[in-house]
Backbone atoms as SQL, in Angstrom:
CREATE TABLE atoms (id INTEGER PRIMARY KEY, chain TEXT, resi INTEGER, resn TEXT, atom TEXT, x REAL, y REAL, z REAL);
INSERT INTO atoms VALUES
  (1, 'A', 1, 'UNK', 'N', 82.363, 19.257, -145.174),
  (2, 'A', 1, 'UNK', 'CA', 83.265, 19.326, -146.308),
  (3, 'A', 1, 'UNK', 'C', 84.621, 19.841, -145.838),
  (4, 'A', 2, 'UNK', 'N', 85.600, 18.972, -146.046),
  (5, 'A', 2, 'UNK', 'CA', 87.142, 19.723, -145.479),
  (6, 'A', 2, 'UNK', 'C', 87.201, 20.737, -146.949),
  (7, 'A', 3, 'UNK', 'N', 88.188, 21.814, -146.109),
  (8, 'A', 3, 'UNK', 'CA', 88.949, 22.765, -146.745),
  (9, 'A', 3, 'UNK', 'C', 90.478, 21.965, -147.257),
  (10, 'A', 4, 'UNK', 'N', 91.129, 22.413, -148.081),
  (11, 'A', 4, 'UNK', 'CA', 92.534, 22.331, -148.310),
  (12, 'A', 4, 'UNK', 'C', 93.040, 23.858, -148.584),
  (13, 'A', 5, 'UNK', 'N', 94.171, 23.706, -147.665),
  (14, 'A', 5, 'UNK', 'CA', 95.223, 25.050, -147.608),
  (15, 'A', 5, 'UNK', 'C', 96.412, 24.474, -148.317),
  (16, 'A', 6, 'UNK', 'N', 97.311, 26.062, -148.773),
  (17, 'A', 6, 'UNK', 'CA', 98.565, 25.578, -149.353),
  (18, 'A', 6, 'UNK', 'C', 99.479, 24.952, -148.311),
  (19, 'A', 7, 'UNK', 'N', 99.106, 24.898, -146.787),
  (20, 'A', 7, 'UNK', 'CA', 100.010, 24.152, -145.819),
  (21, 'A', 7, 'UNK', 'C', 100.017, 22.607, -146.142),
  (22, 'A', 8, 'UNK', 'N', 98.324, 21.969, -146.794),
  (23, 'A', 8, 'UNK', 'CA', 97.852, 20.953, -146.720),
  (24, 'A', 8, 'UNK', 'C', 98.705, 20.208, -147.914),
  (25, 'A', 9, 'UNK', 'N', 98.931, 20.666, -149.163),
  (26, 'A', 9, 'UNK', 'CA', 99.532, 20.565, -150.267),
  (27, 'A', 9, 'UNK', 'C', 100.952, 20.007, -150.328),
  (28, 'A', 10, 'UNK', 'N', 101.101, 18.694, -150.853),
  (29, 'A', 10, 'UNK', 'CA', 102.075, 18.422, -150.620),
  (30, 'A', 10, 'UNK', 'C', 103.165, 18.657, -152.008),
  (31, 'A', 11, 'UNK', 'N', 104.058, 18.521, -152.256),
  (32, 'A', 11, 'UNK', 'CA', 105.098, 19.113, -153.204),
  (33, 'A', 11, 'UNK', 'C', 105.915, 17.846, -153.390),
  (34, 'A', 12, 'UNK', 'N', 105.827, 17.299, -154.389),
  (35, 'A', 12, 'UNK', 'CA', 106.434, 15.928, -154.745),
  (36, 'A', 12, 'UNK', 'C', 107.346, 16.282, -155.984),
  (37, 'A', 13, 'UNK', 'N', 109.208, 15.858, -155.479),
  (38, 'A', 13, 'UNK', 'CA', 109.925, 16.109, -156.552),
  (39, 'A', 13, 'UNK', 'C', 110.242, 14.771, -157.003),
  (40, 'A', 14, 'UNK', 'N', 109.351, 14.308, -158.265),
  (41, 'A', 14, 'UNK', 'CA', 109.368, 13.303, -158.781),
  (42, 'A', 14, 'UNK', 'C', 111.382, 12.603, -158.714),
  (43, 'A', 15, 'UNK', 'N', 111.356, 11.736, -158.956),
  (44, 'A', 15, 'UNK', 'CA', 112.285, 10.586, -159.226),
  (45, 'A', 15, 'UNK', 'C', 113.180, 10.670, -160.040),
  (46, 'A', 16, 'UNK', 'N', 112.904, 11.409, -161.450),
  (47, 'A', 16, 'UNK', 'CA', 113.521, 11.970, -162.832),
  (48, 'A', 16, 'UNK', 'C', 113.952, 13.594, -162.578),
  (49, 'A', 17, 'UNK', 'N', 113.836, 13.931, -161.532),
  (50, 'A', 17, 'UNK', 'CA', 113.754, 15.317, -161.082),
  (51, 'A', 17, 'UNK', 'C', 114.931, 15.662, -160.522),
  (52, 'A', 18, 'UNK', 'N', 116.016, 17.203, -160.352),
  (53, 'A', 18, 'UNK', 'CA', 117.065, 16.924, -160.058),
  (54, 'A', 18, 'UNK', 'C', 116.482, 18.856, -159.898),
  (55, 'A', 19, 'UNK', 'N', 117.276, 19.286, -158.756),
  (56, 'A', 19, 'UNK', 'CA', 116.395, 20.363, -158.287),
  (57, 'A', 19, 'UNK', 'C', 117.819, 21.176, -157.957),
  (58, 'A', 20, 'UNK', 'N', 118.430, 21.936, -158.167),
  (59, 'A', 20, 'UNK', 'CA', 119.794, 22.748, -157.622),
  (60, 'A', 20, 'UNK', 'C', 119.455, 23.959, -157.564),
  (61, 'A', 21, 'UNK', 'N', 119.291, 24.609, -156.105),
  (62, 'A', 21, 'UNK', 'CA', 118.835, 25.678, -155.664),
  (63, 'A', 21, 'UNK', 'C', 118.343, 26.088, -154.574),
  (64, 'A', 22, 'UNK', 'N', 117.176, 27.024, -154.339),
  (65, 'A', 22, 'UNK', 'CA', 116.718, 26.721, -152.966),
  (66, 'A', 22, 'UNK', 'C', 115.184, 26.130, -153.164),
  (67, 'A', 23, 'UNK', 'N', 114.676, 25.559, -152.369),
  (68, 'A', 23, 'UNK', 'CA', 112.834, 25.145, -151.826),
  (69, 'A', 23, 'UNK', 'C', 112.425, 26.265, -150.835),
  (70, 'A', 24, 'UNK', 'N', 111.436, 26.958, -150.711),
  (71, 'A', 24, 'UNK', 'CA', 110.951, 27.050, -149.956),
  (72, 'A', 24, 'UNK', 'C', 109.242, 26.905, -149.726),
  (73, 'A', 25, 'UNK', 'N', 108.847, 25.833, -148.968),
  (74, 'A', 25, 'UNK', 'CA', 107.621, 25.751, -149.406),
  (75, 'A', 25, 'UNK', 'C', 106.920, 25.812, -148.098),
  (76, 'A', 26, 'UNK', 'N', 105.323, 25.930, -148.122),
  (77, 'A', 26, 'UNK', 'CA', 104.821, 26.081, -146.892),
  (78, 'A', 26, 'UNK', 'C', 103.934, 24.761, -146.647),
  (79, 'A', 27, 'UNK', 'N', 104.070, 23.860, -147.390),
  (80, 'A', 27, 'UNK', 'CA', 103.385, 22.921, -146.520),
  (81, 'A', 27, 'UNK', 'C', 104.150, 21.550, -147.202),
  (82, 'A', 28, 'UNK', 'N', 104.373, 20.165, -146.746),
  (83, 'A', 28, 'UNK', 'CA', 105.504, 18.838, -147.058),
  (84, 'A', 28, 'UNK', 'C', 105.645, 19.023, -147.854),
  (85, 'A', 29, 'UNK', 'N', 106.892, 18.460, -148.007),
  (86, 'A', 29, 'UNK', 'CA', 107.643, 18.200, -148.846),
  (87, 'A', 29, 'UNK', 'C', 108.304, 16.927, -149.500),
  (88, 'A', 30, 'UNK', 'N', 107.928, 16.354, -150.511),
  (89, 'A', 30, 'UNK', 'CA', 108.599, 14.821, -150.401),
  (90, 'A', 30, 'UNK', 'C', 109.734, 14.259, -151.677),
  (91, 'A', 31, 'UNK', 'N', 110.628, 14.513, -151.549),
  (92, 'A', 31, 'UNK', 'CA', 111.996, 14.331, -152.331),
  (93, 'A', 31, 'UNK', 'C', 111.758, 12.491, -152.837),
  (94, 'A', 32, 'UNK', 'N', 112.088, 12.281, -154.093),
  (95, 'A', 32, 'UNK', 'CA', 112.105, 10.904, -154.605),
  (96, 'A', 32, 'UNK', 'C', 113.260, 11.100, -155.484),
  (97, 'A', 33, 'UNK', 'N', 113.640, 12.575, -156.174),
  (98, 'A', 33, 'UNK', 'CA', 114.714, 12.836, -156.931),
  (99, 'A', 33, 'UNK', 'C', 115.872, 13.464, -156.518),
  (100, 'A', 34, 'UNK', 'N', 116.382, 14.094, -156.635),
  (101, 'A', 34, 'UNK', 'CA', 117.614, 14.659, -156.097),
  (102, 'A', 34, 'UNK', 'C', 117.437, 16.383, -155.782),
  (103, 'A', 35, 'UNK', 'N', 117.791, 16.817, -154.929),
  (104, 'A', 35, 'UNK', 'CA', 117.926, 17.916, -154.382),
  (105, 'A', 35, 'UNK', 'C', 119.560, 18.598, -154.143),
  (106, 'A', 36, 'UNK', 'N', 119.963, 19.783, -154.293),
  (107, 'A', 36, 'UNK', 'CA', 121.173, 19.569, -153.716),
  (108, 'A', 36, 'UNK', 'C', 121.115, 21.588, -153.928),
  (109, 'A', 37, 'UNK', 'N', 121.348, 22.020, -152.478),
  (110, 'A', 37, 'UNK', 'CA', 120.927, 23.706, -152.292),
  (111, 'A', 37, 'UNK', 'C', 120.463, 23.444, -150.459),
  (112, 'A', 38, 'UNK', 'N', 119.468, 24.332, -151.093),
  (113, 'A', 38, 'UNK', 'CA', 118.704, 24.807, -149.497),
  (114, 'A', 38, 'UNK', 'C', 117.150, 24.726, -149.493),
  (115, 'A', 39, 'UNK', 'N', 116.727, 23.762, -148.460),
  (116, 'A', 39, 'UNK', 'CA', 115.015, 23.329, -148.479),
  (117, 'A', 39, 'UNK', 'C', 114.365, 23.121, -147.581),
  (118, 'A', 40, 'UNK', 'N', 113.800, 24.745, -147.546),
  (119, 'A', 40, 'UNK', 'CA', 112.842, 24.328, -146.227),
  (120, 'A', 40, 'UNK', 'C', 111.684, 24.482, -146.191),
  (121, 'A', 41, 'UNK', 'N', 110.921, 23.852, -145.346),
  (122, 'A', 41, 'UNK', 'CA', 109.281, 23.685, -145.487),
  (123, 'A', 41, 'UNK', 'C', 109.007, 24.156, -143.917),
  (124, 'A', 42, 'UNK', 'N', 107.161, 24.609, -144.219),
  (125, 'A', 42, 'UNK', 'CA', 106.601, 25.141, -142.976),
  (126, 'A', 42, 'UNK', 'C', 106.356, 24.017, -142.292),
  (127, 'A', 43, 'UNK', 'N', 106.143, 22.556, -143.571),
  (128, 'A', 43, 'UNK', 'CA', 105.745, 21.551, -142.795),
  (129, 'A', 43, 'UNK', 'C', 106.748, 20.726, -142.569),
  (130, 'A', 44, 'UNK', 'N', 106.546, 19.315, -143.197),
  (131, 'A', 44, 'UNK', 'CA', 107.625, 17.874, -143.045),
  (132, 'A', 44, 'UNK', 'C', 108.276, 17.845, -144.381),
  (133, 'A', 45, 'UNK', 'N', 109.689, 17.330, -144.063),
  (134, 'A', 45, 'UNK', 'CA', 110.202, 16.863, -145.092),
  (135, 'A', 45, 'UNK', 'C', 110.427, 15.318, -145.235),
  (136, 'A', 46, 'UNK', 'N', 110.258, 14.216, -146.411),
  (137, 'A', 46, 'UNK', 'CA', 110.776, 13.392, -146.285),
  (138, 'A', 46, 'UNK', 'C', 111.821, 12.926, -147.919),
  (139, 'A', 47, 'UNK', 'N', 112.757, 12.601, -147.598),
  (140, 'A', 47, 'UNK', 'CA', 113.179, 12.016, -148.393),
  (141, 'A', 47, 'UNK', 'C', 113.404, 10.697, -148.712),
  (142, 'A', 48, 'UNK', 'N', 112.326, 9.693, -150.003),
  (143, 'A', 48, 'UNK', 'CA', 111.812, 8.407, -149.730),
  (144, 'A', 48, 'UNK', 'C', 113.087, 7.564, -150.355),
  (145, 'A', 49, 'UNK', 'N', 113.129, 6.181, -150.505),
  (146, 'A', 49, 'UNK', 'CA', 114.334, 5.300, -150.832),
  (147, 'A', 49, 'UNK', 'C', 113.969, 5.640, -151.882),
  (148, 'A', 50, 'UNK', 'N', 115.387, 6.059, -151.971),
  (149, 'A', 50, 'UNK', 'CA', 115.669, 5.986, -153.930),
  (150, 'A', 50, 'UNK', 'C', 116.201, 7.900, -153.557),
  (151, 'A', 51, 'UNK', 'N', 115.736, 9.063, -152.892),
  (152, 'A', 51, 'UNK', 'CA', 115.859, 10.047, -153.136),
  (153, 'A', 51, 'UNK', 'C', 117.351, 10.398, -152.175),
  (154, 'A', 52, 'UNK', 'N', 117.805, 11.835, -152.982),
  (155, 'A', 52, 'UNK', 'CA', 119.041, 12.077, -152.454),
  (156, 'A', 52, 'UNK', 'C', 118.953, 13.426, -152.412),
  (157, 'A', 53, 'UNK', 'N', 119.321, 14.103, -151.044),
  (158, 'A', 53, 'UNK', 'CA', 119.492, 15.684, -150.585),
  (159, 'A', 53, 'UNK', 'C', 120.563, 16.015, -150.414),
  (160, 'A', 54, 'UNK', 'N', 121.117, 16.734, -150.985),
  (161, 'A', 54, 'UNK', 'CA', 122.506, 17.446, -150.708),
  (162, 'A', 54, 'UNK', 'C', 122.334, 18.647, -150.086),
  (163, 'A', 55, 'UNK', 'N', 121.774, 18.824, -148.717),
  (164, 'A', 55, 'UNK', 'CA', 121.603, 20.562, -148.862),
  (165, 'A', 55, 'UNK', 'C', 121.649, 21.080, -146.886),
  (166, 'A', 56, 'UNK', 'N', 120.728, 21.834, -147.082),
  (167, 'A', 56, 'UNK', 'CA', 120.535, 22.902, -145.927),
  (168, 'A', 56, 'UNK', 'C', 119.236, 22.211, -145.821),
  (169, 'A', 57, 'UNK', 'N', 118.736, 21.347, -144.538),
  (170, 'A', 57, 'UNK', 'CA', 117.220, 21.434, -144.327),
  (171, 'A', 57, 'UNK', 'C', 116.488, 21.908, -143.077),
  (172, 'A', 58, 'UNK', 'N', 115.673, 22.668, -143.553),
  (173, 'A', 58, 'UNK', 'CA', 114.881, 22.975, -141.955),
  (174, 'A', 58, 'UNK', 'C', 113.410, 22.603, -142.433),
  (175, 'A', 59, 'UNK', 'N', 112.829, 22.086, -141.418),
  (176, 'A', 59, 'UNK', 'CA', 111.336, 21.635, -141.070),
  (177, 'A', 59, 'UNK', 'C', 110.734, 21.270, -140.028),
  (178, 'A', 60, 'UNK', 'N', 109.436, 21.308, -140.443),
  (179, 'A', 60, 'UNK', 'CA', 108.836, 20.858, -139.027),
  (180, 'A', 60, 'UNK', 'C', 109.361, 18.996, -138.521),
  (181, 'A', 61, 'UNK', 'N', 109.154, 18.357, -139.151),
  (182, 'A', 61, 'UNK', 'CA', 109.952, 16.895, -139.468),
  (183, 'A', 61, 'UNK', 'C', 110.467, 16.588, -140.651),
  (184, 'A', 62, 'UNK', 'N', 112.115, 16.007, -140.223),
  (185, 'A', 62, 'UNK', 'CA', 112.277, 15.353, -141.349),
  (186, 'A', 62, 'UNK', 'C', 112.889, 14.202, -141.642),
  (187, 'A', 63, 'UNK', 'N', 112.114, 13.287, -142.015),
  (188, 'A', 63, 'UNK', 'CA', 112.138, 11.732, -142.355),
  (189, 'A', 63, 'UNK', 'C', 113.101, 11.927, -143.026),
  (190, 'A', 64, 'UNK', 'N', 113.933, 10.629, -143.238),
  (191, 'A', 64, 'UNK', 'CA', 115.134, 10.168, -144.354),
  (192, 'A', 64, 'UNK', 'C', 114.935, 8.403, -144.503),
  (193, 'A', 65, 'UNK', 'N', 114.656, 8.203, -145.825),
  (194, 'A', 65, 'UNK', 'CA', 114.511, 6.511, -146.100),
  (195, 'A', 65, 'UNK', 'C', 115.778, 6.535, -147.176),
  (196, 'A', 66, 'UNK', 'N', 115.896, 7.433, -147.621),
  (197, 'A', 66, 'UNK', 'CA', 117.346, 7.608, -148.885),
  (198, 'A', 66, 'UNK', 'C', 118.348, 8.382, -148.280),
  (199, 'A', 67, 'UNK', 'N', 119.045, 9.079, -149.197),
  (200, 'A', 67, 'UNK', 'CA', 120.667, 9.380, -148.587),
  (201, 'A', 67, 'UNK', 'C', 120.612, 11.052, -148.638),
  (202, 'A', 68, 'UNK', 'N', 120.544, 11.694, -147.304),
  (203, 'A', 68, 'UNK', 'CA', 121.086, 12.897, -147.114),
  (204, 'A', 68, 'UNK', 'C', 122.103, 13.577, -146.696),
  (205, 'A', 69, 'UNK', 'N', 122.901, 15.115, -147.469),
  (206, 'A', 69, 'UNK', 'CA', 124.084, 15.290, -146.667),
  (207, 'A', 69, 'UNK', 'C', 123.750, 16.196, -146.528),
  (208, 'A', 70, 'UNK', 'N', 124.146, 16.704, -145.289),
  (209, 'A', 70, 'UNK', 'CA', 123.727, 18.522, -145.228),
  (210, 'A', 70, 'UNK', 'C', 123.549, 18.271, -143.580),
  (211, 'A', 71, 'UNK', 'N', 123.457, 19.920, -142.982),
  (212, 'A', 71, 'UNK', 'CA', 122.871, 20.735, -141.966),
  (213, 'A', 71, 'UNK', 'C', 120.864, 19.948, -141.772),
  (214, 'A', 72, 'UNK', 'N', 120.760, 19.741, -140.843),
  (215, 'A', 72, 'UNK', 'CA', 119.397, 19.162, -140.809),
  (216, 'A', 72, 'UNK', 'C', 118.857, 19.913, -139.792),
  (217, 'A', 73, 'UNK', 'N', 117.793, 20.874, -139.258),
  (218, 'A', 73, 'UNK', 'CA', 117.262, 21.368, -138.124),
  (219, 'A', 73, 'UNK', 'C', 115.898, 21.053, -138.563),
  (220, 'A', 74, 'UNK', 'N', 115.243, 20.367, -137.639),
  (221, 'A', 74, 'UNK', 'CA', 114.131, 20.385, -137.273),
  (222, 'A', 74, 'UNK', 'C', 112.877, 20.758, -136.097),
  (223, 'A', 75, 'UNK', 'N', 112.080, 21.356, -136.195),
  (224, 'A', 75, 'UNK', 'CA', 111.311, 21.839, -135.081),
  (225, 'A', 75, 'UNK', 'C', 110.948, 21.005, -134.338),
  (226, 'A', 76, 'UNK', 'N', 110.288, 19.377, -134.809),
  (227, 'A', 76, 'UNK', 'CA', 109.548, 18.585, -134.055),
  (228, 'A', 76, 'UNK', 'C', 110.672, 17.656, -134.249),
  (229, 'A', 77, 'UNK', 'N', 111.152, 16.722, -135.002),
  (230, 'A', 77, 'UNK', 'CA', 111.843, 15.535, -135.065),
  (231, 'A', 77, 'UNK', 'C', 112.616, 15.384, -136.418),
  (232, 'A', 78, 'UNK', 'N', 113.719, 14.695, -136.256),
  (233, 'A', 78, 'UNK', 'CA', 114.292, 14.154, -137.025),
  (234, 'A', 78, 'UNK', 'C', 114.540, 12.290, -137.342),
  (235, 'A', 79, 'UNK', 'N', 113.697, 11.807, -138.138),
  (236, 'A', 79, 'UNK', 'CA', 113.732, 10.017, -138.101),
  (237, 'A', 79, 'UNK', 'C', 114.482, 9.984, -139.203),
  (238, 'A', 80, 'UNK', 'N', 115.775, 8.826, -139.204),
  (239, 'A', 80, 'UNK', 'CA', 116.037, 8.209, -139.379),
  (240, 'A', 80, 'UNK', 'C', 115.720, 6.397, -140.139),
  (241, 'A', 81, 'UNK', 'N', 115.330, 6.438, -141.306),
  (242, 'A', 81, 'UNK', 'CA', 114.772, 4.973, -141.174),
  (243, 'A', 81, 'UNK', 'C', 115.813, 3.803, -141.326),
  (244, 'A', 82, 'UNK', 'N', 115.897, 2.413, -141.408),
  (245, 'A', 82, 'UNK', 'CA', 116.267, 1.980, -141.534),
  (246, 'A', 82, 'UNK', 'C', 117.287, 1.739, -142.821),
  (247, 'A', 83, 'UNK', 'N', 116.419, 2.333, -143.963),
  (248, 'A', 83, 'UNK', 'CA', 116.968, 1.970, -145.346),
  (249, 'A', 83, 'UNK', 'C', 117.770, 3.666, -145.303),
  (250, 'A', 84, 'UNK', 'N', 117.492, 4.481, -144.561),
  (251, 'A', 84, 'UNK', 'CA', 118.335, 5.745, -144.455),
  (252, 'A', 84, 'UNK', 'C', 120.053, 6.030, -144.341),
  (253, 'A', 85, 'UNK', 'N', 120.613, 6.867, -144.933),
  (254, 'A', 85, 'UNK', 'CA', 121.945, 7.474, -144.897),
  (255, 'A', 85, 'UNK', 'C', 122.157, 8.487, -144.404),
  (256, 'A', 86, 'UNK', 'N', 122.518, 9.099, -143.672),
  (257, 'A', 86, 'UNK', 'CA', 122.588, 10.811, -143.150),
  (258, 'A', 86, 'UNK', 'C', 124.125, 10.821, -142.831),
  (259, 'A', 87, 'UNK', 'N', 124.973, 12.164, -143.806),
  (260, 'A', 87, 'UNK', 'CA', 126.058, 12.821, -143.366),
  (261, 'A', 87, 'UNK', 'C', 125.806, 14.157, -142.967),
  (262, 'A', 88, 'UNK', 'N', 125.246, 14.109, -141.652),
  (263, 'A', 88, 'UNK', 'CA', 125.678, 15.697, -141.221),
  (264, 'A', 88, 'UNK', 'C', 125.441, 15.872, -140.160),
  (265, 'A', 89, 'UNK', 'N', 125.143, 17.362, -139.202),
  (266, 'A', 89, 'UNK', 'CA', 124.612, 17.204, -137.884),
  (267, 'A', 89, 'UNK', 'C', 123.145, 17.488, -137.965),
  (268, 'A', 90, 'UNK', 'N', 122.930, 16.865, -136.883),
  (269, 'A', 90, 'UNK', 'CA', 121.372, 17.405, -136.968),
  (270, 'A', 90, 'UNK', 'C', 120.763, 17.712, -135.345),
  (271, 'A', 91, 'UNK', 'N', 119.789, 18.791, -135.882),
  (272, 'A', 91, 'UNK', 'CA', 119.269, 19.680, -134.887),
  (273, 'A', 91, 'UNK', 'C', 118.293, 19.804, -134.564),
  (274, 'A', 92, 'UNK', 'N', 117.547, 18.995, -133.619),
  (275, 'A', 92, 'UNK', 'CA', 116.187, 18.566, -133.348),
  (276, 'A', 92, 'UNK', 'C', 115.955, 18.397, -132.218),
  (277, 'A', 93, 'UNK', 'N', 114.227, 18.940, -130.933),
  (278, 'A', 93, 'UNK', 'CA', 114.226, 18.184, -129.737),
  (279, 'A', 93, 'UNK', 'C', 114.053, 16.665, -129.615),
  (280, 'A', 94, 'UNK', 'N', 113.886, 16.026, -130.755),
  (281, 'A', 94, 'UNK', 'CA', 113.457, 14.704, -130.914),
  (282, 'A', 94, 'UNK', 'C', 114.360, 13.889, -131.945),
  (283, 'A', 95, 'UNK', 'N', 115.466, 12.886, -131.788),
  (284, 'A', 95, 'UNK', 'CA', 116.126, 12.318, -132.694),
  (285, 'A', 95, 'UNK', 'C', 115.589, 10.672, -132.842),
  (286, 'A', 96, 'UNK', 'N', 115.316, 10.414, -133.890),
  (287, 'A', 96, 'UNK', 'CA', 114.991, 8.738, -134.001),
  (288, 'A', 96, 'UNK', 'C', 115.782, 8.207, -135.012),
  (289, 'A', 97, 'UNK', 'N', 116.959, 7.267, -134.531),
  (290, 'A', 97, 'UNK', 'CA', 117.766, 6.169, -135.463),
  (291, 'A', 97, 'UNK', 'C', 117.248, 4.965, -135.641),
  (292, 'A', 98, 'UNK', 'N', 116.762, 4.585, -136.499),
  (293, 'A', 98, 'UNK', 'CA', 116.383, 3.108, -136.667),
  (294, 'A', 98, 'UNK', 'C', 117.944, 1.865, -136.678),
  (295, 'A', 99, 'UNK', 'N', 117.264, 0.468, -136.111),
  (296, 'A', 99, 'UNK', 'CA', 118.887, -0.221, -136.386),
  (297, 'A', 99, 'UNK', 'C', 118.748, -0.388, -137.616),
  (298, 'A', 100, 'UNK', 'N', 119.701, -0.439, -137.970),
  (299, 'A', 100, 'UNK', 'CA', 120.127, -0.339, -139.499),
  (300, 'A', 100, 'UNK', 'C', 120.440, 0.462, -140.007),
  (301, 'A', 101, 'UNK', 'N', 120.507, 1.758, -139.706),
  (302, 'A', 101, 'UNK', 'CA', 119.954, 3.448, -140.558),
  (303, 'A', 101, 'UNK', 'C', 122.050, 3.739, -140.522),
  (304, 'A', 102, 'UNK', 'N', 122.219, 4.648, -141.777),
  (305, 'A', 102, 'UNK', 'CA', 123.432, 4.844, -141.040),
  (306, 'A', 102, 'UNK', 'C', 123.715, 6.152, -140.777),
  (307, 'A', 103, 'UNK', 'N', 124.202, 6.887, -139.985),
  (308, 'A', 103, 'UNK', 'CA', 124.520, 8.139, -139.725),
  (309, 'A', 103, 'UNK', 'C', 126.121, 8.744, -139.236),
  (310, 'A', 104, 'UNK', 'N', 126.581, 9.611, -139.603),
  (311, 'A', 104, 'UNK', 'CA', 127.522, 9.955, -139.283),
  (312, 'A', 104, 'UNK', 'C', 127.726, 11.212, -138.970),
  (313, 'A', 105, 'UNK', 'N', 127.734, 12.129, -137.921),
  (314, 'A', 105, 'UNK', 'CA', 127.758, 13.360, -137.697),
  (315, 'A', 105, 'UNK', 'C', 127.615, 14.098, -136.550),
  (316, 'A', 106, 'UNK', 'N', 126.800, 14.799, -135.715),
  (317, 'A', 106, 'UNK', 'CA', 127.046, 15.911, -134.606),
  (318, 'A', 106, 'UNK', 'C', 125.426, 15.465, -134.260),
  (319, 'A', 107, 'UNK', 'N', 124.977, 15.351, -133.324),
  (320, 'A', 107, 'UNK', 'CA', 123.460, 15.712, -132.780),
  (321, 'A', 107, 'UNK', 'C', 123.435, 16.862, -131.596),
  (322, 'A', 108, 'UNK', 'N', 122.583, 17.699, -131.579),
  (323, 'A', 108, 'UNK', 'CA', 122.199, 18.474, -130.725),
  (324, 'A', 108, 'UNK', 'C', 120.544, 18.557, -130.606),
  (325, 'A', 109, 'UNK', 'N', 120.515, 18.131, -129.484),
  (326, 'A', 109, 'UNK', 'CA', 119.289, 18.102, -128.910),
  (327, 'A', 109, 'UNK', 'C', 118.589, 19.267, -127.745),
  (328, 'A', 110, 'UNK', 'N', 118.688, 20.153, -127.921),
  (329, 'A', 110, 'UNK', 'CA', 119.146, 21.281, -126.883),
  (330, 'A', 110, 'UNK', 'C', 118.417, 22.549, -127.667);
């Protein structure tokens, strides 16, 4: 029988949802509505097409399929998808741009 922890738990900000403030959560995170503050998770963040982050993010990963602006640090990776937007720098040992994706900003990989 698996266990579930609050790491396991994922945190879905619905679509109709518009969030101004901070997140802090301990296990994913998955943006479909708008965010715009400071959000960080113990685990992954993703923000899916259609969702928009305006903020501060730190995580263990964090996906972008919609449009983020902000500071991005991540522990493991930062992807990029194709249908993705990113204005800012981002701070990760692992960067992935898809062709198509658009980005504009600073990388540090270091």
């Amino acid at each position: 029988m698996a266990t579930t922890t609050r790491q396991d738990e994922q945190t879905i900000i619905g679509s109709t949802i518009t969030i101004d403030g901070e997140i802090d959560a301990e296990g994913p995170v998955m943006v479909q509505g708008r965010v715009v503050g400071k959000l960080r998770s113990a685990g992954d963040v993703t923000v899916d097409e259609g969702g928009e982050v305006e903020a501060e993010v730190e995580a263990e990963t964090v996906a972008v399929a919609g449009r983020l602006v902000g500071q991005v640090e991540a522990r493991n990776r930062v992807e990029i998808t194709a249908e993705g937007r990113v204005t800012g720098d981002l701070r990760a040992p692992r960067i992935l741009i898809a062709d198509g994706a658009q980005y504009k900003g600073n990388i540090d990989m270091g």
